[in-house]
C-alpha positions as a printed NumPy array, in Angstrom:
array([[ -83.85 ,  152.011,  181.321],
       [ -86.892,  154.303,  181.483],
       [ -90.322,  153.633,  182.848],
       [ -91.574,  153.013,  178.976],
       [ -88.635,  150.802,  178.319],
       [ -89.327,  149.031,  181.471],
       [ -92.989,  148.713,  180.383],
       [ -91.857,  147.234,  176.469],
       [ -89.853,  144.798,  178.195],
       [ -92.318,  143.581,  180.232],
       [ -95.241,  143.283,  177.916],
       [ -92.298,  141.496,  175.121],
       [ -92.064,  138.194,  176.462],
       [ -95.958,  137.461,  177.342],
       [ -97.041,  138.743,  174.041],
       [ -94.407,  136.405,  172.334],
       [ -95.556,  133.588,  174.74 ],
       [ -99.479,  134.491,  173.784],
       [ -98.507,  134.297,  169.89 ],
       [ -96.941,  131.043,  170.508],
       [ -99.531,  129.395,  172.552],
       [-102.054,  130.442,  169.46 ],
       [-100.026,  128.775,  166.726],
       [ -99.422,  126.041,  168.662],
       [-103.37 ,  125.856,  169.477],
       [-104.547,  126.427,  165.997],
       [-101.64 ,  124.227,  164.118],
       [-102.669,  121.102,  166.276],
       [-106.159,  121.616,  165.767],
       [-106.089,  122.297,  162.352],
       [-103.552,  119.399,  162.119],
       [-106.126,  116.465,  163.906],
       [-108.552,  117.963,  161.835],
       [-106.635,  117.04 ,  158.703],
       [-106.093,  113.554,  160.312],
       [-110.056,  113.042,  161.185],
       [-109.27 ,  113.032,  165.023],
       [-111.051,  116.198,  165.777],
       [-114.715,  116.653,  166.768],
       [-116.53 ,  119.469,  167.602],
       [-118.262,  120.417,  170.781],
       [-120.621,  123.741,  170.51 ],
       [-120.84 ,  123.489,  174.351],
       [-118.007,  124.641,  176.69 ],
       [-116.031,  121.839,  179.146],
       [-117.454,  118.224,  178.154],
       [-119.582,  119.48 ,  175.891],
       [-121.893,  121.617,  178.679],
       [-124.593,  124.225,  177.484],
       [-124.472,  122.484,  173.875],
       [-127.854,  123.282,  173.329],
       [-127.033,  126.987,  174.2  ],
       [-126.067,  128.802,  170.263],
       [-122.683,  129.314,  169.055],
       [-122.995,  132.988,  169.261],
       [-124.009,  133.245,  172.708],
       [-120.904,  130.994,  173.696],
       [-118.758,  133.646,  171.204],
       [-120.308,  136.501,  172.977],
       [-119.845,  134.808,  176.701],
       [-115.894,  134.143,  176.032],
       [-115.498,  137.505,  174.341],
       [-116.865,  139.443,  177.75 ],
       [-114.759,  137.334,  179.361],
       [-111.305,  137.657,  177.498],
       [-111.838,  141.502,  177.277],
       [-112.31 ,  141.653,  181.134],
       [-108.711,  139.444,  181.331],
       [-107.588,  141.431,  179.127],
       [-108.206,  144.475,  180.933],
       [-106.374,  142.646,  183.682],
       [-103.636,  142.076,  182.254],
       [-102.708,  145.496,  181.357],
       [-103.147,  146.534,  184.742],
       [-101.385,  143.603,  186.816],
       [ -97.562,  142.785,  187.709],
       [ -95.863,  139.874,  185.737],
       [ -96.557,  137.679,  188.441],
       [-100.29 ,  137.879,  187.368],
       [ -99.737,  138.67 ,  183.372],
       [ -97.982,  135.47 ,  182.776],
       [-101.139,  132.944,  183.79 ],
       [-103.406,  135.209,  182.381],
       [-101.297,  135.119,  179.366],
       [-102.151,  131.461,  179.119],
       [-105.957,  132.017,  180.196],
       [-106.227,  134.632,  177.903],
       [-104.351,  132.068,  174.697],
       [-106.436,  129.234,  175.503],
       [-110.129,  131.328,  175.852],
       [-109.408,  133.089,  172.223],
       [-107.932,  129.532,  171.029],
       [-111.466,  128.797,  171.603],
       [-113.056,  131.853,  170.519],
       [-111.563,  131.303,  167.164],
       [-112.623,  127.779,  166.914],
       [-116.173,  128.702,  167.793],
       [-116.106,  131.622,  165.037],
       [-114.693,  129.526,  162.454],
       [-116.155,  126.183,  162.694],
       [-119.035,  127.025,  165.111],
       [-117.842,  125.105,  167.818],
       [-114.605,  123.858,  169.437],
       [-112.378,  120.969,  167.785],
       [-111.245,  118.523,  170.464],
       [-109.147,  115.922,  169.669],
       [-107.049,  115.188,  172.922],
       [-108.151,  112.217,  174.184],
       [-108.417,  111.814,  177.619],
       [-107.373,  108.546,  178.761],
       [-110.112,  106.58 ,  179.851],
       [-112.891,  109.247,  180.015],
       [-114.085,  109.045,  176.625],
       [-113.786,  113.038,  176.53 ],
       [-111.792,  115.001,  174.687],
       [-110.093,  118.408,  174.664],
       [-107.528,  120.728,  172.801],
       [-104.315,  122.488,  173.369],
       [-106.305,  125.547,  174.365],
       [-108.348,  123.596,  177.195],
       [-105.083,  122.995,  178.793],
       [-103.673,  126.886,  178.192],
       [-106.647,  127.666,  180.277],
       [-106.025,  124.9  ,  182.931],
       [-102.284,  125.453,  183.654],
       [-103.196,  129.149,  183.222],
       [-105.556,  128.779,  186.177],
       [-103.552,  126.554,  188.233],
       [-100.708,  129.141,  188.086],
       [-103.366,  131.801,  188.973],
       [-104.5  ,  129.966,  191.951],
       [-100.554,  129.257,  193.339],
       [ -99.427,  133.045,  192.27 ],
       [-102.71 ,  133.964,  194.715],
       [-102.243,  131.311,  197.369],
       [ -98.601,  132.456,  197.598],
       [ -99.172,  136.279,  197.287],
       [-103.096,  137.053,  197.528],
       [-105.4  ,  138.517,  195.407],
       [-104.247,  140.866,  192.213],
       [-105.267,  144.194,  193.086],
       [-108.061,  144.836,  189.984]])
């Protein structure tokens, strides 16, 4: 293979796992809205910085998923695959908040009285992979 077939092939399989991650997000959310199990939050994590607008929040997680973006062109697979699932869960989000103004949750979690969305937990197992990829190898080089 050549270096641009090498680079296809190794952009393929996150962008099919990032288009995945987004149906799965936005069927499941559109789905417990259907149901009357989702509510919105206009903050971020357990409803923080609700009093803060919607478009601020928009703007905030768009900086952010262009910078991880950016990212993720640049690093090795090792570091595109859990920012493939940061990345999925922030513009899960990022579409909620456009769309409805705020996020749907409608995970419940158990005995909290808080809930959360397929997305939150794209962006938590993309972190936790993040954080083992760098405790096992260091820190990503951009």
């Amino acid at each position: 293979m050549n270096s641009l077939q090498n680079s296809i092939s190794s952009f393929r399989w996150p962008i099919a796992a990032f288009l995945a991650l987004i149906v799965t997000d936005v069927t499941t959310k559109e789905w417990a809205t259907q149901q009357g199990w989702s509510q919105l939050n206009t903050g971020v994590s357990f409803g923080l910085g609700a009093e803060y607008t919607s478009v601020g929040w928009i703007l905030v997680t768009a900086v952010i998923l262009v910078w991880l973006t950016v990212a993720w062109w640049r690093e090795s697979d090792r570091w595109r695959w859990p920012l493939t699932w940061l990345i999925a869960g922030g513009f899960g989000n990022l579409l909620d908040r456009v769309v409805w103004g705020g996020v749907r949750d409608w995970i419940p979690l158990w005995h909290t009285g808080i809930s959360n969305n397929a997305a939150d937990w794209f962006i938590a197992i993309g972190l936790g992979w993040w954080f083992a990829v760098w405790y096992i190898s260091g820190l990503p080089r951009s």
